[in-house]
C-alpha positions, -999 to 999 in steps of 0.1 A, spaced: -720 403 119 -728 405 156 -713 381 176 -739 369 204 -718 375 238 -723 353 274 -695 373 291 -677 397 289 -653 415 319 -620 432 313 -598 396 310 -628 375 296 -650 370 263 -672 344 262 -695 343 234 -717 319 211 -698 310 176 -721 308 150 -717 276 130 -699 282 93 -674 308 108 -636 296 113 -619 304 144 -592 321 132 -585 333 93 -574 310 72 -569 302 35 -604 312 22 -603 348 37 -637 341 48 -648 361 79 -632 346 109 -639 349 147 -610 368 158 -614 395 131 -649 402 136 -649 399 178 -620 425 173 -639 446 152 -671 446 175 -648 448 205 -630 479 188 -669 496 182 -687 489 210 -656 501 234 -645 533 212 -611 520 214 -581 534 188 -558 512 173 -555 478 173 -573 455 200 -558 424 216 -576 392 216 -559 356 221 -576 332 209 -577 305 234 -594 273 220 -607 262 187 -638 253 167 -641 235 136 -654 256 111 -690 239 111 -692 236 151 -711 264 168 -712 271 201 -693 286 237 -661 298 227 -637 321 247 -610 347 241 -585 365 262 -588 402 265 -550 409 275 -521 386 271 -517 379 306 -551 367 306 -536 348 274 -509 330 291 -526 319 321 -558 300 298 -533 285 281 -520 272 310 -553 261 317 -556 241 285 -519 222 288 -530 211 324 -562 201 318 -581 219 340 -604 235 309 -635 218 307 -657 217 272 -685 195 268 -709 194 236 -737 178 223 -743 158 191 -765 141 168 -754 107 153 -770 87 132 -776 53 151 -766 43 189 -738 36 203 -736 -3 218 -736 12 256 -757 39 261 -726 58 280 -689 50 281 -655 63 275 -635 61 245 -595 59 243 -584 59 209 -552 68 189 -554 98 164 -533 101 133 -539 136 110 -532 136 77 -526 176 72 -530 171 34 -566 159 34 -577 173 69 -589 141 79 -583 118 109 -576 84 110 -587 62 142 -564 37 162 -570 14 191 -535 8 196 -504 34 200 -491 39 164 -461 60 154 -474 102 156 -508 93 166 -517 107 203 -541 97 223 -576 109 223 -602 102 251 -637 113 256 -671 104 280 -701 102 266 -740 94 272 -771 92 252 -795 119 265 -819 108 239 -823 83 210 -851 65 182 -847 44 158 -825 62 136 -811 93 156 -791 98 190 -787 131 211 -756 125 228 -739 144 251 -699 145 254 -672 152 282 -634 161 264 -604 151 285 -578 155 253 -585 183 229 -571 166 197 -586 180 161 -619 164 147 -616 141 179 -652 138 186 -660 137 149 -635 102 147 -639 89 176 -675 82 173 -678 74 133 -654 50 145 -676 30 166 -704 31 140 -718 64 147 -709 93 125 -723 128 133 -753 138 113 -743 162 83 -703 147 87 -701 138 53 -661 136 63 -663 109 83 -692 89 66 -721 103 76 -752 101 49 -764 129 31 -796 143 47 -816 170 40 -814 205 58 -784 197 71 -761 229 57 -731 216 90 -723 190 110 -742 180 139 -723 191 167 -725 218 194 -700 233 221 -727 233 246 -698 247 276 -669 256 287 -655 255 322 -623 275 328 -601 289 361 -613 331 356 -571 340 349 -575 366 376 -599 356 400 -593 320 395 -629 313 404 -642 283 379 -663 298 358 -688 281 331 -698 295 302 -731 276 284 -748 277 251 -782 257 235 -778 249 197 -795 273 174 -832 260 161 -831 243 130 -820 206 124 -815 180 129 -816 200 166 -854 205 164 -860 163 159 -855 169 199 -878 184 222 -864 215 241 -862 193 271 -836 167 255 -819 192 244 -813 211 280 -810 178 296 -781 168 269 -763 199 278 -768 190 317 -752 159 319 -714 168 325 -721 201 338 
């Protein structure tokens, strides 16, 4: 499988992850990012032996969208960096079903994760191993069952947008997980890494790296505009 690539220099990858691929292998043995970027990276480059590649960030399995990797470990280390201090940037785009009372906001919430069932329970209150999870958000688009929204991360905590918002009534289209109705077409859930914004670990120029969702619904209920203008509004 070829991965689609944004970037690419001798520190960087930035490339589009096609929704249904993990980010790293797990216990399926499925195909995973890592494993097939190294692969391409080891082809396209004529390289022997092994290739390095750190993954940085994650994806759910379902989520598509910008993703990057670290082409050396120094370039490694210093993303990471990036992530602990907050100063790397993701925003996505979603479909709910619904609207959200305010048409933008922010959301502070507590997240506990059962590891068992891979599910996330919601807090408003500190409670005993949750941590915080906060995210912006604004509705680019919306009818009378449907909302494009478009979301700003300032914690990176796992299936944080997914909770966060099923919690306030408005469950991502296809997130069965999390309460979402069954709806036809819809193979994963409705949400898409639409950019990331990192410090380049050599250069240290901020650099953003964008991606559009793939055609298909429920992203083709929106016209090309709403989508472009979703992935706009924290960039």
């Amino acid at each position: 499988m070829r991965i689609p690539v944004l970037f690419e220099d001798n520190h960087l990858l930035a490339v589009v992850k096609p929704p249904g691929i993990p980010s790293q292998e797990d216990e399926t043995g499925d195909p995973d990012m890592l494993t097939l970027l190294k692969a391409d990276l080891k082809e396209r480059h004529g390289k022997p032996g092994n290739v390095f590649l750190g993954l940085v960030h994650r994806l759910d399995r379902p989520v598509g969208g910008a993703m990057i990797f670290a082409k050396t470990s120094k370039a490694a280390s210093r993303l990471s960096e990036a992530v602990r201090s907050q100063s790397f940037g993701k925003t996505y785009m979603c479909v709910v079903q619904g609207a959200p009372a305010a048409s933008a906001g922010l959301l502070r919430h507590y997240l506990w994760k059962d590891q068992k069932r891979n599910q996330v329970t919601v807090f408003n209150k500190p409670q005993p191993e949750a941590k915080e999870a906060i995210l912006e958000y604004k509705v680019a688009a919306s009818d009378e069952r449907f909302s494009l929204i478009a979301v700003k991360l300032h914690t990176g905590r796992s299936h944080q947008i997914r909770a966060q918002l099923a919690y306030i009534g408005c469950p991502l289209v296809g997130d069965l997980k999390y309460g979402a109705a069954k709806q036809p077409g819809i193979a994963n859930i409705a949400l898409w890494s639409t950019s990331v914004t990192v410090p380049h670990p050599v250069s240290k120029d901020e650099v953003t790296f964008s991606s559009l969702p793939d055609a298909g619904v429920p992203w083709s209920w929106w016209e090309d505009g709403q989508l472009t203008y979703a992935a706009k509004l924290y960039i």
